[in-house]
C-alpha positions in Angstrom: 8.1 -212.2 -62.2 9.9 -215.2 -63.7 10.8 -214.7 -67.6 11.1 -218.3 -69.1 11.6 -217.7 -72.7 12.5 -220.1 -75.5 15.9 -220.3 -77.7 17.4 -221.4 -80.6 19.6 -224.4 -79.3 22.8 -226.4 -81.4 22.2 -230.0 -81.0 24.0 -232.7 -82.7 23.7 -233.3 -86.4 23.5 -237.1 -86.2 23.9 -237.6 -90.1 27.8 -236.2 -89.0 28.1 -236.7 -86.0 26.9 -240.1 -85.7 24.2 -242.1 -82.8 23.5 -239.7 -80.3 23.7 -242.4 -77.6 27.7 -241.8 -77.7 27.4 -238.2 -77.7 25.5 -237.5 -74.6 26.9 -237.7 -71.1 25.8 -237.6 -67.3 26.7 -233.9 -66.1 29.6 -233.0 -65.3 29.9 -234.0 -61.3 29.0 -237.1 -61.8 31.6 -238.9 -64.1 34.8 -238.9 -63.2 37.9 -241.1 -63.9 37.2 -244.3 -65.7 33.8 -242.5 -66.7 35.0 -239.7 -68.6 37.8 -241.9 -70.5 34.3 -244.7 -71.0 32.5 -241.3 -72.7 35.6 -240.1 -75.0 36.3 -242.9 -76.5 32.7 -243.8 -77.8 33.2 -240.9 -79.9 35.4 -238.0 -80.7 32.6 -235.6 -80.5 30.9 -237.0 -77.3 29.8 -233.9 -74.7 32.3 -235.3 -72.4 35.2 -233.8 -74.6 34.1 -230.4 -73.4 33.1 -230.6 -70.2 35.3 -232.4 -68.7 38.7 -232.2 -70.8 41.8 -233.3 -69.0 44.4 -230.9 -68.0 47.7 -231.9 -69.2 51.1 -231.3 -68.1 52.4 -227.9 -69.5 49.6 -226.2 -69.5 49.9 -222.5 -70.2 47.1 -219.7 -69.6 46.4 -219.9 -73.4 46.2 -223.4 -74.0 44.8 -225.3 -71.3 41.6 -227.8 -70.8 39.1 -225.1 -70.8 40.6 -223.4 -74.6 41.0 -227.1 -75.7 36.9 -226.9 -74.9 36.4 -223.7 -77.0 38.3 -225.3 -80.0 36.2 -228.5 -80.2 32.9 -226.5 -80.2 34.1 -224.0 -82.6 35.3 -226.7 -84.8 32.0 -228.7 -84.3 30.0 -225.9 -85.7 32.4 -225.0 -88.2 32.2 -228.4 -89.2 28.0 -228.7 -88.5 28.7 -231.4 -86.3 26.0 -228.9 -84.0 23.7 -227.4 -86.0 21.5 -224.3 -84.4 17.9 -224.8 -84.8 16.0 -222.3 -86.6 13.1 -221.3 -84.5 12.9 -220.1 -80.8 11.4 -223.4 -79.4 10.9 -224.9 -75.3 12.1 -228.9 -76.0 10.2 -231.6 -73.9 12.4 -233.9 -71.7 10.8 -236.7 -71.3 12.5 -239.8 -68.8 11.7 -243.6 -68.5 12.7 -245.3 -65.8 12.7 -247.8 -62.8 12.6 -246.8 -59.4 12.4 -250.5 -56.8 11.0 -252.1 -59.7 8.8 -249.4 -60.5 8.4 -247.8 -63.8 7.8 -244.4 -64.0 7.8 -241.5 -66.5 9.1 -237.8 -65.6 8.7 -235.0 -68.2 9.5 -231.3 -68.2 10.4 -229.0 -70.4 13.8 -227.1 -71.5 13.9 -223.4 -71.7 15.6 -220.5 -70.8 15.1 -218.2 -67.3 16.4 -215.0 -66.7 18.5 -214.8 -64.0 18.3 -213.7 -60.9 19.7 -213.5 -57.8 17.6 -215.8 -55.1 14.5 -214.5 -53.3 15.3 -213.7 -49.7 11.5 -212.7 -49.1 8.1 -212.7 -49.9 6.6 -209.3 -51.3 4.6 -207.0 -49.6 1.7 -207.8 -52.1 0.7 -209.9 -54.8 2.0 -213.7 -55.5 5.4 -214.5 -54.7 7.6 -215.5 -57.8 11.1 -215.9 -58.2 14.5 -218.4 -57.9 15.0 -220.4 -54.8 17.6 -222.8 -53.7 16.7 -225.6 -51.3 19.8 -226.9 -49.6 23.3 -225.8 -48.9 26.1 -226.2 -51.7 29.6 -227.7 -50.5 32.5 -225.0 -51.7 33.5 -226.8 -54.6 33.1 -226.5 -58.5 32.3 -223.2 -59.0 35.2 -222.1 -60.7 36.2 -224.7 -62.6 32.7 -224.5 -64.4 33.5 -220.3 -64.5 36.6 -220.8 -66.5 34.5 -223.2 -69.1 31.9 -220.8 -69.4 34.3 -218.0 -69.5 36.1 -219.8 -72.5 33.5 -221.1 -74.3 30.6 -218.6 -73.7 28.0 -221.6 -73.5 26.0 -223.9 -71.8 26.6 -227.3 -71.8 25.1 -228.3 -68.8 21.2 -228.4 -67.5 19.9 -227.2 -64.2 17.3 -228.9 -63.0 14.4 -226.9 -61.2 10.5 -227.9 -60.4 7.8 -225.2 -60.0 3.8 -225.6 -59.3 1.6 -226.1 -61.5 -1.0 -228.2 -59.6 -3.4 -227.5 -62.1 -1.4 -229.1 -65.0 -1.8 -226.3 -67.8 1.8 -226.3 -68.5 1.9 -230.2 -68.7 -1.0 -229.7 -71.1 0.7 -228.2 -73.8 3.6 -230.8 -73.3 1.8 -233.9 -73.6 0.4 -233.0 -76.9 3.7 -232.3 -77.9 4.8 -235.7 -76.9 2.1 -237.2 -79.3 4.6 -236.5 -82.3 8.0 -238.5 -83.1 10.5 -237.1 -80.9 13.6 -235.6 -82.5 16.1 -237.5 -80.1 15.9 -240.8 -78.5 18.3 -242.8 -76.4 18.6 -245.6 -73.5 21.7 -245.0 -71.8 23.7 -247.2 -69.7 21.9 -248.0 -66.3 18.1 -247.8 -68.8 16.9 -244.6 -68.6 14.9 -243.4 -71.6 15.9 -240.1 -72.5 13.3 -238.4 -75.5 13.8 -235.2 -76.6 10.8 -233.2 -78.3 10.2 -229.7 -80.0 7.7 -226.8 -79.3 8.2 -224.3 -82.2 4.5 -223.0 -82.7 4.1 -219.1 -81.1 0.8 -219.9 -79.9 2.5 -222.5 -77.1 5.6 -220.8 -76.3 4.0 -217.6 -76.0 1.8 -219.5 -73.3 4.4 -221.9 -71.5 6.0 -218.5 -70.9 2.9 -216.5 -70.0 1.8 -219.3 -67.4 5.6 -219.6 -66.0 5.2 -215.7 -65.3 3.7 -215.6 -61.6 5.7 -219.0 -60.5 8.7 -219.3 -58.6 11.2 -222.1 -59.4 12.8 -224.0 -57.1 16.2 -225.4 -58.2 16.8 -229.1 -57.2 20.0 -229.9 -59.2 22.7 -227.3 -59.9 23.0 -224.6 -57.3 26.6 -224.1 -58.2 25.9 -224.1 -62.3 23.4 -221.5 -61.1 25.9 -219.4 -59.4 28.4 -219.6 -62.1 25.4 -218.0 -64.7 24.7 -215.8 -62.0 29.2 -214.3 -61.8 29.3 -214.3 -65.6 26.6 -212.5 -66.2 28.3 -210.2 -64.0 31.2 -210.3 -65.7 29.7 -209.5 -69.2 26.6 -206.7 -68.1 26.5 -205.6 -71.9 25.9 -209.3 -73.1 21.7 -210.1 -73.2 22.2 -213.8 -74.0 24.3 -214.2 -70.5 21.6 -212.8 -68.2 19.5 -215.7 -69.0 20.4 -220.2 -68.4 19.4 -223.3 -69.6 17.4 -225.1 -67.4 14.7 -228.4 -67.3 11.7 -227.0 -65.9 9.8 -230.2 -64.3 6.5 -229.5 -62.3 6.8 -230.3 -58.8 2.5 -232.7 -59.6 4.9 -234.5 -61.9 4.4 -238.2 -60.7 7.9 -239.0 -62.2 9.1 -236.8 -59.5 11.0 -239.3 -57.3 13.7 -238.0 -54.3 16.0 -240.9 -53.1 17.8 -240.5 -50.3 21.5 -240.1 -49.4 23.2 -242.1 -46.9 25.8 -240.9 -44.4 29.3 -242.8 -44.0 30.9 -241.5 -40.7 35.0 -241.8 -40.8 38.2 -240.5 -39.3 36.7 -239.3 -36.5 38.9 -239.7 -32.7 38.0 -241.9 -29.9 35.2 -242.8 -32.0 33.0 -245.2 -29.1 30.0 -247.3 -30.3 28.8 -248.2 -27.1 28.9 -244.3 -26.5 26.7 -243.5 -29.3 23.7 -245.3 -28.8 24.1 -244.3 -25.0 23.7 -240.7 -26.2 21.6 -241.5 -28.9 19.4 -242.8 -26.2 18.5 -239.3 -24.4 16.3 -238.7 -27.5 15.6 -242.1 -29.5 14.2 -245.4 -29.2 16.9 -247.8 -30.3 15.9 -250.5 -32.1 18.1 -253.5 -32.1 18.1 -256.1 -35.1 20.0 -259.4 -36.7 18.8 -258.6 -40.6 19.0 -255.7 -42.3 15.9 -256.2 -44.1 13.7 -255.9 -40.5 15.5 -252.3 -39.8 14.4 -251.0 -43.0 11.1 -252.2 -43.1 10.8 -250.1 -39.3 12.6 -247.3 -41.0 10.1 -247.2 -43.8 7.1 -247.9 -41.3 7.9 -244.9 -39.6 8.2 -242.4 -42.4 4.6 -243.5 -43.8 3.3 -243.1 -40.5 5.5 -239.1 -40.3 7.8 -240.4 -37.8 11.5 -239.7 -38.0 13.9 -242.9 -38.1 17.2 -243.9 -39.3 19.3 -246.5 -39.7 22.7 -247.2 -38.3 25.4 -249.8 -38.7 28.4 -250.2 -36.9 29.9 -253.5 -37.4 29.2 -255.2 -34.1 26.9 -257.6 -35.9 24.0 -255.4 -35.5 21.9 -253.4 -38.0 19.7 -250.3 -35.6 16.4 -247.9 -35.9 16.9 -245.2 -34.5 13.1 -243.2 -33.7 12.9 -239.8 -32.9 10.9 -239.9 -29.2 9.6 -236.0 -29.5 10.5 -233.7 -32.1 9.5 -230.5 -30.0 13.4 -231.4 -28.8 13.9 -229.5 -32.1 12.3 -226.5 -31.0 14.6 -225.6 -28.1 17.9 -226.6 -30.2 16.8 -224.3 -33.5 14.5 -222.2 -32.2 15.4 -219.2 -34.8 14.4 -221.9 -37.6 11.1 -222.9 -38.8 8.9 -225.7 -37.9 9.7 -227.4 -41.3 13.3 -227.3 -41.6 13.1 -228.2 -37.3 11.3 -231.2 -38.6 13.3 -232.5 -41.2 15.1 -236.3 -40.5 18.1 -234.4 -41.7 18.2 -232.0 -39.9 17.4 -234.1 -36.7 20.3 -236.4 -37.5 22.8 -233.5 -38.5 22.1 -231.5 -35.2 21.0 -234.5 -32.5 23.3 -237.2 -33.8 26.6 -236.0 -36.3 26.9 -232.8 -34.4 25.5 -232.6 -30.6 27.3 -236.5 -30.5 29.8 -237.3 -32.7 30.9 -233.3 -32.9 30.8 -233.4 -36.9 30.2 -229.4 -37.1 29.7 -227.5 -40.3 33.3 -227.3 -40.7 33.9 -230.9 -40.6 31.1 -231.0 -42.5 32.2 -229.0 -45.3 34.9 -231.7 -46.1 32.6 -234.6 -46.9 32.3 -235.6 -50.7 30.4 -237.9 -52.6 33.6 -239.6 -53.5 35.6 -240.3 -49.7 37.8 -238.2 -47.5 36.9 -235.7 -44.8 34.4 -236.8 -41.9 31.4 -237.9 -43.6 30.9 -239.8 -47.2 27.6 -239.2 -49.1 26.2 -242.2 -50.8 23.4 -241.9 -53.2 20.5 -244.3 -52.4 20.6 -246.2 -55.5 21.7 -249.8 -57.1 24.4 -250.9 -54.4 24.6 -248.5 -52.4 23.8 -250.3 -48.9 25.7 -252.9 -49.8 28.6 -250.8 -50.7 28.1 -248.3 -47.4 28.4 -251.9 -45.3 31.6 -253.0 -47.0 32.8 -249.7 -46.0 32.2 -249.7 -42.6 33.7 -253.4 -42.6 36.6 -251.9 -44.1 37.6 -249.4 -41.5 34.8 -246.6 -41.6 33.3 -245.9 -38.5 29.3 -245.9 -38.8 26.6 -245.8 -41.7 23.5 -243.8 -41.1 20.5 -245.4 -43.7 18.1 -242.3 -44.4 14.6 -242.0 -45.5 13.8 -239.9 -48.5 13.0 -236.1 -48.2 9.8 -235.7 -49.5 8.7 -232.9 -52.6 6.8 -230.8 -50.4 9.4 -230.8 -48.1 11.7 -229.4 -50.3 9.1 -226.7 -51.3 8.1 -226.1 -48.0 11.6 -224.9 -46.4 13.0 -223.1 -50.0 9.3 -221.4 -49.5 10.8 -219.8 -46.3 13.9 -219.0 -48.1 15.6 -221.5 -46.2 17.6 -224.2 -47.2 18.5 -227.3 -45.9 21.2 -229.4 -45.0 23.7 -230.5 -48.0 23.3 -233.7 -49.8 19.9 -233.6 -48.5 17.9 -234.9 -51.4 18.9 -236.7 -54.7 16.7 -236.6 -57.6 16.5 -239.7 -60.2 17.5 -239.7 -62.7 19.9 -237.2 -63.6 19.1 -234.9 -66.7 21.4 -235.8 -69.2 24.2 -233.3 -71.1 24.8 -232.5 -74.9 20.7 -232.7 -76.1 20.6 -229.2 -76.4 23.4 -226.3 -76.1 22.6 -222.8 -75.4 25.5 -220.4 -77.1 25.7 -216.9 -75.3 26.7 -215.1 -78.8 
């Protein structure tokens, strides 16, 4: 059983703190650098100065980055700069947006689950409900988001997960929410809408929990913020509040759902030959050679309406190419111990056929890839620049760009169903859910 419950959250006291659109931040893996010195200095009590702040030279084990966290939130509600709201409420996140020109809304709801670790099986009898993760998590981040949780004993931080609820009853209760004047409101920076709104009334959170009861959840941003609720709850067995996490809970019928996908820069890698690639490539694709960019994608897209599997590739020889899966039953023999929809998956087929069986990119090289360069392969979010950007690269010195379509949503439910997951960096959900709207304290 999955036990969603609502929670008394601090949020920002405005009349003190001042506009919330320069107190809330992107989540922590996302701003780095430039970004996190952009967020601090729009406002002393921006998120930002929390979860991300700096280490400094001479740092001791009892004043450090992580303590210099715990000060500023004790000192924030010491000072009612976050207030805690009186009543147990679920708090609809609601996102506007543009997608390719498209608008679109996405709206979900913020709650509390109690953890657990994931399902490794279906039981013996009755509906299966429980926690699954859908792709593989590179080894990074875990403990620096320990240490902040250790120190601060909060939640700063969403996860994001989606569930079913094909029928809508959940979304239901949160519409007619939505009817009243949200309690937060902000457009930040690339023009996302963000609107925050309460549920406070027993009679709907009593239900939004009942109905979440017999659904399993499928997390689709935050494994490792997952796994770091999961070791301090661990850590503090006698604690209640820490066996449960903040999450936005979005139903997977949503039609603000939207999965981009994420390109793959090749790099450093020896006796790299282009003429050798699409020789091999060959064995199990039908190249596809073109002048404009613009012609391979429109192939690439053809394909995935019509369930094919197709990327692209540039190499700078002048050339952009599709690349179109001849028979995917060539899956079958290669991962035979796997099922038929992770087999089928264009990542999959371009991690095992191409970056592995060809260019020898194993999980270990793998493993070194970032969103942010170095090791073997660069992930690049397909969003604003990015192809641009992934073909200055590879003019720079990289070795090959591979252009991917988008994993679809029952995809991703399909293989996390089979308590599988999938290749890392293998879908990107837009837009991010935001930091600093709501705070769960573990006290």
């Amino acid at each position: 059983m999955v036990r969603v419950i609502p929670f008394k959250a601090y949020r920002y006291n405005v009349a003190k703190a001042g506009d919330l659109s320069k107190l809330v931040s992107p989540p922590y893996d996302i701003i780095k650098g430039e970004k996190i010195d952009r967020l601090q200095s729009m406002s002393k009590y921006n998120i930002a100065w929390i979860i991300k702040n700096k280490p400094r030279e001479g740092d001791t084990e009892s004043d450090n980055q992580y303590t210099r966290a715990r000060d500023l939130l004790n000192q924030w509600i010491e000072q009612q700069i976050l207030v805690q709201d009186k009543q147990d409420s679920f708090y609809v996140y609601g996102q506007d947006f543009e997608v390719h020109g498209k608008k679109l809304f996405r709206f979900g709801f913020i709650g509390l689950i109690r953890l657990e670790d994931f399902a490794k099986e279906a039981p013996k009898t009755g509906k299966f409900s429980g926690v699954l993760q859908h792709e593989e998590t590179l080894p990074k981040d875990i403990q620096d988001r320990l240490n902040l949780s250790r120190a601060c004993m909060a939640q700063f931080g969403q996860i994001f997960v989606i569930y079913p609820d094909h029928e809508g009853a959940i979304d239901t209760i949160l519409k007619n929410a939505m009817k009243d004047e949200p309690i937060a409101d902000v457009t930040d920076y690339e023009g996302v809408r963000h609107r925050i709104w309460m549920i406070s009334n027993d009679a709907d959170t009593s239900r939004i929990s009942q109905l979440m009861e017999d659904k399993y959840v499928i997390i689709a941003d935050g494994h490792h913020r997952y796994k770091t609720a999961l070791a301090l709850s661990k850590e503090h067995p006698e604690l209640e509040s820490a066996k449960y996490r903040m999450m936005t809970f979005v139903n997977i019928s949503n039609p603000g759902l939207v999965v981009l996908p994420t390109h793959r820069l090749v790099q450093n890698l020896e006796n790299f030959s282009k003429e050798k690639l699409l020789a091999d490539a060959a064995e199990h694709f039908a190249i596809h050679t073109f002048d404009d960019r613009d012609d391979m994608f429109e192939l690439m897209d053809e394909k995935f309406k019509s369930g094919e599997h197709a990327f692209g590739l540039f190499m700078d020889d002048g050339k952009f190419y599709a690349l179109v899966l001849k028979d995917v039953s060539v899956m079958d023999k290669i991962l035979p111990d796997r099922s038929k929809e992770l087999r089928q998956l264009d990542v999959s087929i371009l991690h095992t056929l191409i970056l592995d069986r060809i260019l020898g990119i194993d999980k270990e090289k793998l493993a070194q890839g970032t969103m942010k360069g170095g090791g073997y392969v660069v992930y690049i979010k397909g969003i604003g620049d990015a192809v641009d950007e992934a073909i200055k690269s590879v003019k720079k010195g990289a070795q090959a760009v591979f252009f991917m379509n988008p994993t679809r949503v029952e995809e991703v439910e399909a293989v996390s169903k089979n308590f599988e997951v999938m290749p890392q960096k293998s879908t990107f959900f837009q837009p991010k859910v935001w930091t600093g709207f709501t705070i769960n304290r573990l006290t």
